[in-house]
N, C-alpha and C positions, 0 to 999 in steps of 0.2 A: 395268601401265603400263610401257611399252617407255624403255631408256634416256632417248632424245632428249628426250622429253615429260618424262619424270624430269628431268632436265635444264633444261629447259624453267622448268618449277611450282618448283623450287631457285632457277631465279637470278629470276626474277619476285618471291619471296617475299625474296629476299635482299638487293637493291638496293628494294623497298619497304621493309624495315626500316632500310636507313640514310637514306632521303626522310621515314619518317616519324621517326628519332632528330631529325633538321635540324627538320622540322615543331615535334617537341615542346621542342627547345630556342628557337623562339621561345616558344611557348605558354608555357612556365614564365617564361620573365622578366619576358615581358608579365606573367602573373601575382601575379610579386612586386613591380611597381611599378603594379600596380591597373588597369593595362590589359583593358578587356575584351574578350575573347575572342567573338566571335555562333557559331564554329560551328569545327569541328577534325573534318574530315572523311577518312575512310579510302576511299582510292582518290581519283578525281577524277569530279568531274560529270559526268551528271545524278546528282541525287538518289536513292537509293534509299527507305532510310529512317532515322529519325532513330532511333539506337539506346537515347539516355537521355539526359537532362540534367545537368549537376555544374557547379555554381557559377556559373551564368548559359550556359556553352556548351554547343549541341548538338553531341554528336558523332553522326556521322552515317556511314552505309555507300552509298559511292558507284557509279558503275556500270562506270567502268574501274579495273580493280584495281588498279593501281600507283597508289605513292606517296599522298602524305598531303599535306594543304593548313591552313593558318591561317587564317579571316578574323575580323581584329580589327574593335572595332568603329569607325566611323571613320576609316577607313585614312586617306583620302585627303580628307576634309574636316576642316579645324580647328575649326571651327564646331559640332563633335557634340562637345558635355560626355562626360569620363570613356573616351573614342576614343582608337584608337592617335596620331593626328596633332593633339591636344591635349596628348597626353603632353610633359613637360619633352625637352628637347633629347638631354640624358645620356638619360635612359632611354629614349627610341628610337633611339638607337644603340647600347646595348649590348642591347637586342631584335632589333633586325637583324643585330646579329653573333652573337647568340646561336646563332641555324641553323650557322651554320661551324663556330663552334666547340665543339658537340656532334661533329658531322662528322669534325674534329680530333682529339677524343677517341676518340672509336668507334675510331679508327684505332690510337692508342695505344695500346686495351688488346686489339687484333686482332694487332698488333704482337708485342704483351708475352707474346699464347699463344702463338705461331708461335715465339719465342725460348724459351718456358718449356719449351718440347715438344723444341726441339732445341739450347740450350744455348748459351752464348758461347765465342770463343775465348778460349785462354789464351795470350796473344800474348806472354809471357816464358817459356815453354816450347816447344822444338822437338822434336819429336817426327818418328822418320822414320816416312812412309808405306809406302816399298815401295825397294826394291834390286834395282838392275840386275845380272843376268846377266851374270859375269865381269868387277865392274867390281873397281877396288879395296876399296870398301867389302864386295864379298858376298866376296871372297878374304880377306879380315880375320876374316869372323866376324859383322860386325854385321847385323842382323836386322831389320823391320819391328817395330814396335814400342819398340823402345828408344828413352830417350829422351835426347840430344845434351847434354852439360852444360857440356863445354869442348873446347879445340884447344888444343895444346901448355901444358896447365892455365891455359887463359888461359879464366875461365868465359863464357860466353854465353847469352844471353836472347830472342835476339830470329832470325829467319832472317837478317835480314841482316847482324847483326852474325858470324854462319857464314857467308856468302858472303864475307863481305871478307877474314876471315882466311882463308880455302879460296886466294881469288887471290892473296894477298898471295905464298901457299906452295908453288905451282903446281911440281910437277916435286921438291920437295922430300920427305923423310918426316917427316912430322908424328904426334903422336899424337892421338886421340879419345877421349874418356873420354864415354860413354854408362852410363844408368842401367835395369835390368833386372832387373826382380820386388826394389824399392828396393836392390840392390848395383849396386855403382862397379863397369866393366869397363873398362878402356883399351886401344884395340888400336893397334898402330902403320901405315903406308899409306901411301902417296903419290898424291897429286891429281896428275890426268895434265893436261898440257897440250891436247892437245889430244885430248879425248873424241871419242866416235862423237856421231852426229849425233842429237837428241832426249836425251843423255842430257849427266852434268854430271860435274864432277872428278873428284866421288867415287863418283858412279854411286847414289847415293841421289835419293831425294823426298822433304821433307821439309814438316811442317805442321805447322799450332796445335792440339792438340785441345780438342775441346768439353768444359765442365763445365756439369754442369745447374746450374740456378739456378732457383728459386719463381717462381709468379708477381707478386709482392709483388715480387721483386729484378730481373724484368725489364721493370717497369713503365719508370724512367730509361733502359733502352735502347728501349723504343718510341717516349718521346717524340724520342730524340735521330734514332731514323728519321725520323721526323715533322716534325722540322725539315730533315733533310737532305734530306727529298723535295722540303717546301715551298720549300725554298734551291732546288735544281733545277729547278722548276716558274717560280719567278722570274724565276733565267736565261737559259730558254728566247727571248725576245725578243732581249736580248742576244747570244745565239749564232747566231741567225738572219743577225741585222746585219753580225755578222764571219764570216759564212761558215763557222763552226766547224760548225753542223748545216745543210741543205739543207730546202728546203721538202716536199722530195717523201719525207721522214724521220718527218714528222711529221703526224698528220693528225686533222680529228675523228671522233669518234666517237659513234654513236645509241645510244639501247639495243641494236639488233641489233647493232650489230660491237661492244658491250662482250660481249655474249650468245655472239657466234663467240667471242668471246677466251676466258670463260669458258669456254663446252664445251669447247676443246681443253685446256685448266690442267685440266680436271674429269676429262680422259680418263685423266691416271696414277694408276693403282689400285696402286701398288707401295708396299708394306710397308716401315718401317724394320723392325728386328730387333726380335723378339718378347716384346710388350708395350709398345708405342708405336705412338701412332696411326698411321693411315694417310697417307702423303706427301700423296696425294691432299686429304685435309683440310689437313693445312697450307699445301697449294697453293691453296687456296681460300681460307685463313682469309689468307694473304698479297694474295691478288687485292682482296679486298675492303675490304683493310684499304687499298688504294693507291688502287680506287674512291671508297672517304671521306672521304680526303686532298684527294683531286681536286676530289669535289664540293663538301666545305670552301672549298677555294683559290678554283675556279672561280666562288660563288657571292660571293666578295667582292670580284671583278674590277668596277672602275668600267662597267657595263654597262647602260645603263636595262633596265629592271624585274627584273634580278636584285636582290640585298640590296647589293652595292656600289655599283649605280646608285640607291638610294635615297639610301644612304651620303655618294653624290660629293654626294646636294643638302644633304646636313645640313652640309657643310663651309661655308659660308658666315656658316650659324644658329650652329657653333660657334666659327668666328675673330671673325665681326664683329654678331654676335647680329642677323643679317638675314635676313628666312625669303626662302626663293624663292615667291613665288605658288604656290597650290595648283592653280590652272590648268597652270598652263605645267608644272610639275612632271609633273602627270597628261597632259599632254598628250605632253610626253619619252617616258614610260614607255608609254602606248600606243603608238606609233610602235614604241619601242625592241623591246617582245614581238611586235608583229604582223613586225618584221623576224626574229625569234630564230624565230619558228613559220615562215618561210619557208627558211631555213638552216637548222633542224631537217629540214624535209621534203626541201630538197636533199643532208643527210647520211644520212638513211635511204636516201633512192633509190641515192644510192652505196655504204652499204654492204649492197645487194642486189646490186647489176648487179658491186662488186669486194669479194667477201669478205675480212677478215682471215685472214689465215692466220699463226699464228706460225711462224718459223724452228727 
């Protein structure tokens, strides 16, 4: 099997697994609040065949291989005893949110590898990277590696608390006290005013380096991704309005141009340093973990017949305990998917005729 195709049967397998995690987080709620389930199907319709039964649902092997479907029983009549649309009010909303918020999760702990694999900064440690050629700092002695601990014994934590006293001293000699195989070195220098171009006073780079951390300990830094994305993904409407992002920035996306995006994140096969995985997978395990997120978010969006256009009709049944008709409801929701499958087919066609290309 030639790359592409490799490539290909990866991200097909990879984005059905986060359609069927969304799938099975409805399926288990419905199932803790008695909801029944008729059928939890792998792939989408037609029919292939029914693979077993467990606890009233068939699950079933379908004939387009992506993604995974629920059908409860019920959906859409109140009237069928024991049905998703008999269920209490509460528990068909936290069944509809269920899909997201598996989605959500998935994300968190795609997150939580991608950080376990390469570590957190340690953002009260400065650390130089690299030393410019004939600056003051490489005439002093200091070296890549060492790591920054004070300026004129005034200690420091942070880069920018080094930049401020850098300018404060501009054209002055100052000392640096850097740390080196754990002994103190202090060398003395002077921050030039006006440096060569690309480069800074003291003719250092300076960073955070990374410390590993468990998977277990960078669990809270995935979710805090996870809301940062979702904070962003929010925004987005709001930046449109004030001009801050442009419409031509931002665009949809089909399976094929997530599939372009993909191959090209799939294409660096470049090694970190020996005995860590492959960049390549963590460029992967990031992609997808931002796909999750997405389809999380996107799927609670007030939209008829996604899970938030259901959602928008339960708001009425839970401020003023008033149902919407089950007609007009189903009648929304058709309308709403037969629009989403024609805007689906108008973003395929575009992302044929203008590929994604990443920068």
């Amino acid at each position: 099997m030639n790359n592409a195709a490799l490539s290909l049967v990866e991200f097909v397998i990879a984005l059905s697994v986060l359609l069927f995690l969304h799938e099975s987080g409805h399926y288990l709620s419905g199932r803790l609040f008695g909801i029944v389930a008729e059928e939890f199907g792998f792939g989408y319709p037609p029919k292939l065949i029914k693979l077993f039964n467990f606890a009233g649902t068939d699950f079933t092997l379908n004939l387009i291989p992506f993604g995974a479907f629920v059908r409860f029983k019920g959906e859409n009549d109140p009237d069928v005893p024991g049905g998703f649309a008999t269920a209490g009010k509460w528990k068909r909303l936290v069944t509809l949110m269920s899909g997201s918020l598996m989605n959500l999760l998935t994300g968190v702990m795609l997150f939580a590898f991608f950080i376990s694999q390469t570590g957190t900064p340690q953002t009260d440690v400065v650390e130089i990277a690299a030393v410019d050629d004939f600056s003051p700092a490489h005439a002093a002695g200091i070296t890549a590696g060492d790591v920054l601990v004070a300026i004129d014994e005034i200690p420091v934590r942070s880069r920018q608390e080094v930049s401020d006293l850098v300018q404060e001293r501009l054209g002055e000699e100052i000392s640096v006290t850097v740390l080196r195989s754990e002994k103190r070195i202090t060398y003395t220098l002077v921050p030039r005013e006006d440096p060569p171009s690309g480069e800074g006073p003291l003719g250092i780079v300076w960073q955070n380096p990374f410390e590993k951390i468990s998977f277990l300990k960078s669990i809270p830094y995935g979710g805090r991704l996870v809301v940062e994305q979702s904070r962003q993904l929010l925004a987005l409407p709001a930046m449109l309005i004030r001009g801050e992002l442009q419409s031509e920035e931002m665009w949809l996306l089909s399976p094929k141009g997530l599939y372009d995006v993909y191959s090209q994140v799939r294409e660096d096969e470049r090694m970190y340093e020996e005995g860590q995985p492959a960049l390549a997978i963590l460029n992967i395990a990031w992609f997808f973990g931002i796909i999750s997120v997405a389809l999380g978010f996107s799927n609670l969006l007030p939209i008829p017949a996604l899970d938030g256009g259901r959602i928008l009709f339960l708001i009425p049944e839970l401020l003023l305990n008033k149902r919407v008709p089950a007609k007009y409801e189903n009648m929304v929701h058709l309308i709403g998917y037969s629009a989403l499958l024609m805007v689906m087919v108008y973003v395929f066609y575009q992302d044929f005729i203008n590929p994604v290309v990443l920068p």
